[in-house]
TORKOL-4160 file (C-alpha; in steps of 0.2 Angstrom, whole numbers, padded with zeros to 4 digits, m for minus):
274
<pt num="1" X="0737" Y="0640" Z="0532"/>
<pt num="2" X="0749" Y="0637" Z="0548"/>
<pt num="3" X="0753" Y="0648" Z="0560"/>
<pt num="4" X="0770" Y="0649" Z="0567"/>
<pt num="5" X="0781" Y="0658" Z="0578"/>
<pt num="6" X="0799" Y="0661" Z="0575"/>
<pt num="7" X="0807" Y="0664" Z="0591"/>
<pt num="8" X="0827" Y="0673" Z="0592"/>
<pt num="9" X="0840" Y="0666" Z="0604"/>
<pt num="10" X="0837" Y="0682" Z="0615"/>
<pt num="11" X="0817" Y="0677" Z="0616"/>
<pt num="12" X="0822" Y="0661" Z="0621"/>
<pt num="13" X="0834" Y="0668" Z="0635"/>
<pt num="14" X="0820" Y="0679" Z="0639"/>
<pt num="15" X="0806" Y="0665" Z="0641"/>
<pt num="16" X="0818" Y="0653" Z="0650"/>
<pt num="17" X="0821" Y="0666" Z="0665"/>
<pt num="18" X="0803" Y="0671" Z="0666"/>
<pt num="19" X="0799" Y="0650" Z="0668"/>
<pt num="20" X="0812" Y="0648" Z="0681"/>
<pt num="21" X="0805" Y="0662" Z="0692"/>
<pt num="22" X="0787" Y="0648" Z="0694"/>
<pt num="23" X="0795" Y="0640" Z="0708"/>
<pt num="24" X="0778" Y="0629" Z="0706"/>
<pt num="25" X="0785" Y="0622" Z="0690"/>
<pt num="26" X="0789" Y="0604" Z="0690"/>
<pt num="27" X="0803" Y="0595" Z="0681"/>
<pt num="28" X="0791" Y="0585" Z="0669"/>
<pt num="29" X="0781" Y="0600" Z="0665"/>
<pt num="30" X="0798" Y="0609" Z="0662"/>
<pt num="31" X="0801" Y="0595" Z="0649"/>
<pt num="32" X="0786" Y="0596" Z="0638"/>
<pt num="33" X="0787" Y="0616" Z="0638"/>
<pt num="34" X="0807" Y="0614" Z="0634"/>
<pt num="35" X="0807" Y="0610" Z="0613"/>
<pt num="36" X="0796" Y="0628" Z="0612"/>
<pt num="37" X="0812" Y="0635" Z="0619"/>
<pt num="38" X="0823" Y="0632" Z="0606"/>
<pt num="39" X="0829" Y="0643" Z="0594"/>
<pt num="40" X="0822" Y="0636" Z="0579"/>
<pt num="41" X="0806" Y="0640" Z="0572"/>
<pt num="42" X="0792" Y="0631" Z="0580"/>
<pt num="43" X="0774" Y="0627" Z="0573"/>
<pt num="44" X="0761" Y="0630" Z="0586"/>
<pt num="45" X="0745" Y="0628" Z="0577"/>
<pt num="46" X="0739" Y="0615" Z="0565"/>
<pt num="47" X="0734" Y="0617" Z="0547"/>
<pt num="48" X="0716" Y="0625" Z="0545"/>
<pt num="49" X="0709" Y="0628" Z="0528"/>
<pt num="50" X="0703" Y="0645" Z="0535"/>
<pt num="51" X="0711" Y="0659" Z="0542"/>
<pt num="52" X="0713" Y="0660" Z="0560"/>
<pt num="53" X="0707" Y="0674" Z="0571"/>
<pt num="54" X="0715" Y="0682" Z="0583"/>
<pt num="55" X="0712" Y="0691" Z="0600"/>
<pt num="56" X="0727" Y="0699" Z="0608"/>
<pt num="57" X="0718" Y="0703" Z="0622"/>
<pt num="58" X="0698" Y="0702" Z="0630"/>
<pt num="59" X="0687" Y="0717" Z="0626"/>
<pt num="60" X="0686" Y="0731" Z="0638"/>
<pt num="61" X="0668" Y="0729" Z="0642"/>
<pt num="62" X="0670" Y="0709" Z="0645"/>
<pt num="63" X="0657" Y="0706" Z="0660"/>
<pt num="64" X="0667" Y="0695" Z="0675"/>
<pt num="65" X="0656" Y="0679" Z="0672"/>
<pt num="66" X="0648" Y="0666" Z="0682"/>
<pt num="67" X="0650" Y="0646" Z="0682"/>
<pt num="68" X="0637" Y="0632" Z="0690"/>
<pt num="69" X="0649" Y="0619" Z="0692"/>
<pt num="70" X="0640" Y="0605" Z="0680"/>
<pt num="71" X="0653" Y="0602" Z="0669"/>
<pt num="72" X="0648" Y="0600" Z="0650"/>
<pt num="73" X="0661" Y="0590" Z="0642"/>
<pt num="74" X="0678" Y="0585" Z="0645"/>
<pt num="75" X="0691" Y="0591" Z="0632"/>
<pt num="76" X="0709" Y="0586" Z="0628"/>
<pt num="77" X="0726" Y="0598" Z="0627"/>
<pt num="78" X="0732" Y="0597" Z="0610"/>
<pt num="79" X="0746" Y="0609" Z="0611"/>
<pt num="80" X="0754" Y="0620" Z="0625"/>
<pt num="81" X="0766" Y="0632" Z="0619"/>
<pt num="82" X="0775" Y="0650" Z="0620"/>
<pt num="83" X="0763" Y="0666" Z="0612"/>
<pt num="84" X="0769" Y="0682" Z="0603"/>
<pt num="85" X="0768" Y="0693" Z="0619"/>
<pt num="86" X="0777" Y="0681" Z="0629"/>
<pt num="87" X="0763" Y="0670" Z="0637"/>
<pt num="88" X="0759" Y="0654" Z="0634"/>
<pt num="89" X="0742" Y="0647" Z="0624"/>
<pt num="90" X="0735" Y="0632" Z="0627"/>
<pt num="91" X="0723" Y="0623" Z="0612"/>
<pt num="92" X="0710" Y="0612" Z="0618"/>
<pt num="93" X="0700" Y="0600" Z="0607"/>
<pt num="94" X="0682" Y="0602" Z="0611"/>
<pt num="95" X="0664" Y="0602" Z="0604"/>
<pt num="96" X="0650" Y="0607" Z="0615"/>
<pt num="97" X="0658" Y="0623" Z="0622"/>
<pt num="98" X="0661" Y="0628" Z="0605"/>
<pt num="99" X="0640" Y="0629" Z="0601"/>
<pt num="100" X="0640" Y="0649" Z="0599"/>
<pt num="101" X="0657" Y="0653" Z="0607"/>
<pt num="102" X="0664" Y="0671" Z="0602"/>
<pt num="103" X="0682" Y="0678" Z="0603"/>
<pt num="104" X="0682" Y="0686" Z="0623"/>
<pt num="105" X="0670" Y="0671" Z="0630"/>
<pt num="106" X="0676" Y="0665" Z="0645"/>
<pt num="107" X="0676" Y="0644" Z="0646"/>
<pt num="108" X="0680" Y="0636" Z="0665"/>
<pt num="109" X="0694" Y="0623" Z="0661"/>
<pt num="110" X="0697" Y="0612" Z="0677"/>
<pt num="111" X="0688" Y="0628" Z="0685"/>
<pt num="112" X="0698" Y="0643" Z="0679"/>
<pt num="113" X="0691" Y="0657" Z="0671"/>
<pt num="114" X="0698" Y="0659" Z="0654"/>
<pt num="115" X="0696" Y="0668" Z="0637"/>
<pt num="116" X="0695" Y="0663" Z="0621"/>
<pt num="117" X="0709" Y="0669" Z="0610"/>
<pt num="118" X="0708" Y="0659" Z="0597"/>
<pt num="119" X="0696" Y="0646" Z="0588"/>
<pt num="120" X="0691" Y="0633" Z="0576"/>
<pt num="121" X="0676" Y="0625" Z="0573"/>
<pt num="122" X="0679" Y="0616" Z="0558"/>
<pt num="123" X="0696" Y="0608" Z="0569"/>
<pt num="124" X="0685" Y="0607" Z="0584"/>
<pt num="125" X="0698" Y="0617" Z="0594"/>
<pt num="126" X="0697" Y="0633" Z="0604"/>
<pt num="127" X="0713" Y="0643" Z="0611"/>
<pt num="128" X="0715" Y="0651" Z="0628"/>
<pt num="129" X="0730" Y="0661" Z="0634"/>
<pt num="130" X="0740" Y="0656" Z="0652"/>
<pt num="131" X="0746" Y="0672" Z="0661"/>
<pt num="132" X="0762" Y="0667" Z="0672"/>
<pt num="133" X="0751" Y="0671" Z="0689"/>
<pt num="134" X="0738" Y="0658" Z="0684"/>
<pt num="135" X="0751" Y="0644" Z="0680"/>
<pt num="136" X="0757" Y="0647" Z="0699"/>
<pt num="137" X="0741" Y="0649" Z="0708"/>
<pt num="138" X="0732" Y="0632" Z="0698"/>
<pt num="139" X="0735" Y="0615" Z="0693"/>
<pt num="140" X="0736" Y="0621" Z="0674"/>
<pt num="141" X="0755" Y="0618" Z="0675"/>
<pt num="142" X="0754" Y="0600" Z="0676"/>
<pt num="143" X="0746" Y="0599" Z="0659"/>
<pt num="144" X="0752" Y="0590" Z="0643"/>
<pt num="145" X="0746" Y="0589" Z="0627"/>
<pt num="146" X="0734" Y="0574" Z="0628"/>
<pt num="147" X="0729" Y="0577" Z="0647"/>
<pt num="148" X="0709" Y="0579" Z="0647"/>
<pt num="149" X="0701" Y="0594" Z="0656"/>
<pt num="150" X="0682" Y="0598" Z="0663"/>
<pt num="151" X="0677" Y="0612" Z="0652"/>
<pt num="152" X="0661" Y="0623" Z="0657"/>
<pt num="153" X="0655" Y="0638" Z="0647"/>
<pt num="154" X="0649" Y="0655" Z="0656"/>
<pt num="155" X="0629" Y="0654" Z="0661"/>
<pt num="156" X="0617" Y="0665" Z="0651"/>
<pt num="157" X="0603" Y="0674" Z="0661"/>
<pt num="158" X="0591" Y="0658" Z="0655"/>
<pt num="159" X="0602" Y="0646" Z="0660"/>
<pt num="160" X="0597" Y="0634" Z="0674"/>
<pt num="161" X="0606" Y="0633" Z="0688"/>
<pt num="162" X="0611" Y="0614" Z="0690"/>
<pt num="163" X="0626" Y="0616" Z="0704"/>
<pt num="164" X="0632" Y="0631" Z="0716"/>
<pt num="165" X="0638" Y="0651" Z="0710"/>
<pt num="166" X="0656" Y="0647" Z="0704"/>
<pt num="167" X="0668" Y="0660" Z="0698"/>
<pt num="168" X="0682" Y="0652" Z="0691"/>
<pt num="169" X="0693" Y="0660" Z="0703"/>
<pt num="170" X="0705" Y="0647" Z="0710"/>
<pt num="171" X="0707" Y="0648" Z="0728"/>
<pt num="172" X="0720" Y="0637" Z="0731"/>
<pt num="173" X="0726" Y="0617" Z="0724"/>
<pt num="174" X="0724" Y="0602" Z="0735"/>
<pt num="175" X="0731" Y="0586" Z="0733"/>
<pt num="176" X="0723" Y="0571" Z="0733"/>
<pt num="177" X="0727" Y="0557" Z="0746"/>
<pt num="178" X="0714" Y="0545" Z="0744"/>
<pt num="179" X="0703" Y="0536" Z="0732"/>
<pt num="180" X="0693" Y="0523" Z="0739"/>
<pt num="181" X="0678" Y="0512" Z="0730"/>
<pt num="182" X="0664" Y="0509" Z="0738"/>
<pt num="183" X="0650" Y="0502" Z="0727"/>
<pt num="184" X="0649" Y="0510" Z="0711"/>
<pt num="185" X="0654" Y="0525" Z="0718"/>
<pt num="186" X="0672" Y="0534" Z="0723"/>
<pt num="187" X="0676" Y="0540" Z="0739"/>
<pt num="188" X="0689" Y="0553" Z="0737"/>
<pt num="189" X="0699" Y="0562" Z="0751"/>
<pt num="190" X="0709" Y="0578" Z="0747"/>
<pt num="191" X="0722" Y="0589" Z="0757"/>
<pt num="192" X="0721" Y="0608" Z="0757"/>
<pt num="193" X="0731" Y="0623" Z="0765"/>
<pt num="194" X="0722" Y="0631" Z="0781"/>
<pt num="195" X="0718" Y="0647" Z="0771"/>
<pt num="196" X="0706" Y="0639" Z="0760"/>
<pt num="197" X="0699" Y="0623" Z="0772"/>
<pt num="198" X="0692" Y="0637" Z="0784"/>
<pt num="199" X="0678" Y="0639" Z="0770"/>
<pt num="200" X="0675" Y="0622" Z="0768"/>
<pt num="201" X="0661" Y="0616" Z="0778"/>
<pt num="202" X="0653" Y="0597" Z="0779"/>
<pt num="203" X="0636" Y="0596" Z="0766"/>
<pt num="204" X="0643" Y="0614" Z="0759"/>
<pt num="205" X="0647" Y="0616" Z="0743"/>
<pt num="206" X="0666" Y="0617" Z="0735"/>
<pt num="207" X="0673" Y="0617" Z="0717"/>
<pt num="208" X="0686" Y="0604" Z="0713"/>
<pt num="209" X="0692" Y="0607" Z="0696"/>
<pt num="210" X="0678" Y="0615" Z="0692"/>
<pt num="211" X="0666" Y="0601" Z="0697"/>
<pt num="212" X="0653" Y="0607" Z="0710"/>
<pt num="213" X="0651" Y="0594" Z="0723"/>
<pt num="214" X="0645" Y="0594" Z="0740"/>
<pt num="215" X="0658" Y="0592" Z="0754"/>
<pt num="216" X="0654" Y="0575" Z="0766"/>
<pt num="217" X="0668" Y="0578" Z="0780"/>
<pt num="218" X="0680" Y="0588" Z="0784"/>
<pt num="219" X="0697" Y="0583" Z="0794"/>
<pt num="220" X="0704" Y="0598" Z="0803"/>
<pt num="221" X="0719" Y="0589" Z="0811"/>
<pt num="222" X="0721" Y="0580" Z="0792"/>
<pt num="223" X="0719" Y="0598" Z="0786"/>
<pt num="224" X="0708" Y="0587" Z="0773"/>
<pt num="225" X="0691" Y="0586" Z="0765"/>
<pt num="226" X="0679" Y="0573" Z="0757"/>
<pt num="227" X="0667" Y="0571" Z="0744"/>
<pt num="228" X="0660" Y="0553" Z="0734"/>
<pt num="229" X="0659" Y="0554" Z="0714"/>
<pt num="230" X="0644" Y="0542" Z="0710"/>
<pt num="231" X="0649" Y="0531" Z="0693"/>
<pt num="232" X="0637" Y="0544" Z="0680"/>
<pt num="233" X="0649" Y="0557" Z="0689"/>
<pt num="234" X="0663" Y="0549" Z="0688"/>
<pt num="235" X="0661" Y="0547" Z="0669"/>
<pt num="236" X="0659" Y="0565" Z="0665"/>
<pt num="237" X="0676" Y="0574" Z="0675"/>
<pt num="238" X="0693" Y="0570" Z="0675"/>
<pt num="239" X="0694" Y="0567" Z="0693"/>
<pt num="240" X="0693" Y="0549" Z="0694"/>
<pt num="241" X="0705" Y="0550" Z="0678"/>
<pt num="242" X="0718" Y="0558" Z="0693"/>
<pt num="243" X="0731" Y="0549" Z="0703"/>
<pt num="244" X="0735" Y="0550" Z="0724"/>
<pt num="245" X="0746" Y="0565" Z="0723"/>
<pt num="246" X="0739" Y="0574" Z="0709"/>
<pt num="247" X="0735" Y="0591" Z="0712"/>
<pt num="248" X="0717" Y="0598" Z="0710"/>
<pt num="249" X="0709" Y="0614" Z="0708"/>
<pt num="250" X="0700" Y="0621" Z="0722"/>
<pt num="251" X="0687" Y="0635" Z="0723"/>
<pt num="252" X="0676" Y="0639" Z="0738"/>
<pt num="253" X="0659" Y="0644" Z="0739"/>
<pt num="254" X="0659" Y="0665" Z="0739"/>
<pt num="255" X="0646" Y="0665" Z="0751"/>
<pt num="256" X="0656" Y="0659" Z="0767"/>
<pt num="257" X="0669" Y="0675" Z="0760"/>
<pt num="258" X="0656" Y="0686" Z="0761"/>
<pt num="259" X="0650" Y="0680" Z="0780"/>
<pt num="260" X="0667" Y="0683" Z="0783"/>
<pt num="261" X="0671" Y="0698" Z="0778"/>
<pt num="262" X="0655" Y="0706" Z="0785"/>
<pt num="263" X="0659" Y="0699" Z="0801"/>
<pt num="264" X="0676" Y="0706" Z="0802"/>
<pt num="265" X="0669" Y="0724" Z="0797"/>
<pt num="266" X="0659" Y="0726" Z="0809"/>
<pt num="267" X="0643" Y="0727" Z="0801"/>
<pt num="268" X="0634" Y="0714" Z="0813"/>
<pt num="269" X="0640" Y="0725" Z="0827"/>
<pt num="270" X="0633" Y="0739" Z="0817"/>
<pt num="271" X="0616" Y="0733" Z="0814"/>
<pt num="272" X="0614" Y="0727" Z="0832"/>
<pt num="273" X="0617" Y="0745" Z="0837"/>
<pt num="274" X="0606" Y="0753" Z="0826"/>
């Protein structure tokens, strides 16, 4: 049975101003979200010999969940389009991450923390909603159906932990200026704003589109850091699938946040004074 969503003139008015206040937004992205925009009925979903299930919204009690950074699989987009409250959902082929998924779970797609809304395990699909501040804060935007995506489930309390603790909280995107071979291996150089370099330190860990990987240099006056992908790596994560000038996702690690915040609190003054 399909699912689709009829969509009025007015809605598409509507959706059409809210898009054109992501100043973020880029003309080929605007392209392959405009044909949802049209006033004619559109079919978002394919054809399931089950009925789909639906989650308007993440329980109450959902626990804020933690990530490693090892990614599990690499899924691919199979269709981006407009949701009945005005959002937009995004349907990701996958297999692994669907092992014992439940409507509310939270699945790391290039290292953002989202929630299941939707899925299908007989299609191999799994649906996740894009509010308007996490198409402005991430690379998500860039997106098209067919683009593949690191996908990591949340960690149980018996799970090993393989990388660093990441949240899924995208700090910031950087760009990447330069891949390099060396070997088997990639070198790859990003760029990043001041605000979230600060926390990047060389032999620290960082996120990059969910990936944990351990930072080799950093270039302050380059405002740019680097890592090297070794060839298993490389096969496993969409980074080395990326072109100079693609944007990446970026998460630092907490604990430099938490040195920070401490520090500018007080609280080592406080303890020395004790």
């Amino acid at each position: 049975m399909a699912v689709t969503l009829s969509t009025t003139p007015q809605a598409c008015v509507r959706q059409i101003s809210i898009m054109n206040k992501f100043h973020s937004i880029s003309s080929k992205t605007l392209r392959s979200f405009n044909p949802l925009f049209t006033p004619s009925t559109q079919t978002l979903f394919l054809s399931s010999q089950k009925p789909k299930i639906h989650l308007q919204s993440p329980p109450r009690n959902t626990i804020r969940c933690l990530f490693t950074g090892i990614v599990e699989e690499m899924g691919q987009i199979k269709q981006l389009g407009t949701s009945q409250n005005g959002g937009f959902d995004m349907k990701i082929g996958a297999k692994t991450v669907l092992e014992g998924v439940h409507l509310g779970d939270s699945i790391a797609v290039n290292g953002t923390c989202l929630t299941v809304t939707e899925f299908d395990t007989q299609l191999s699909d799994f649906t996740v909603g894009l509010s308007p501040e996490t198409l402005r804060k991430t690379s998500l935007i860039e997106l098209e159906a067919g683009s593949l995506v690191n996908l990591e489930r949340a960690v149980q309390p018996t799970s090993r932990m393989g990388g660093h603790f990441v949240q899924g909280h995208v700090d910031g995107t950087g760009e990447i200026v330069s891949m390099e071979p060396e070997g088997d291996s990639l070198w790859i150089k990003v760029k990043a704003s001041k605000e979230v370099l600060k926390y990047v330190v060389p032999k620290g860990f960082i996120a990059v589109d969910g990936t944990s990987l351990t930072v080799v240099d950093v270039f302050d006056k380059e405002e740019c850091f680097n890592f090297m992908l070794v060839a298993y790596t490389q096969q496993k994560v969409v980074i080395p699938l990326k072109k100079i000038g693609s944007k990446v996702n970026l998460e630092v690690d907490i604990l430099g946040k938490y040195v920070e915040r401490l520090l500018s609190s007080g609280f080592v003054e406080s303890i020395k004074s004790s």
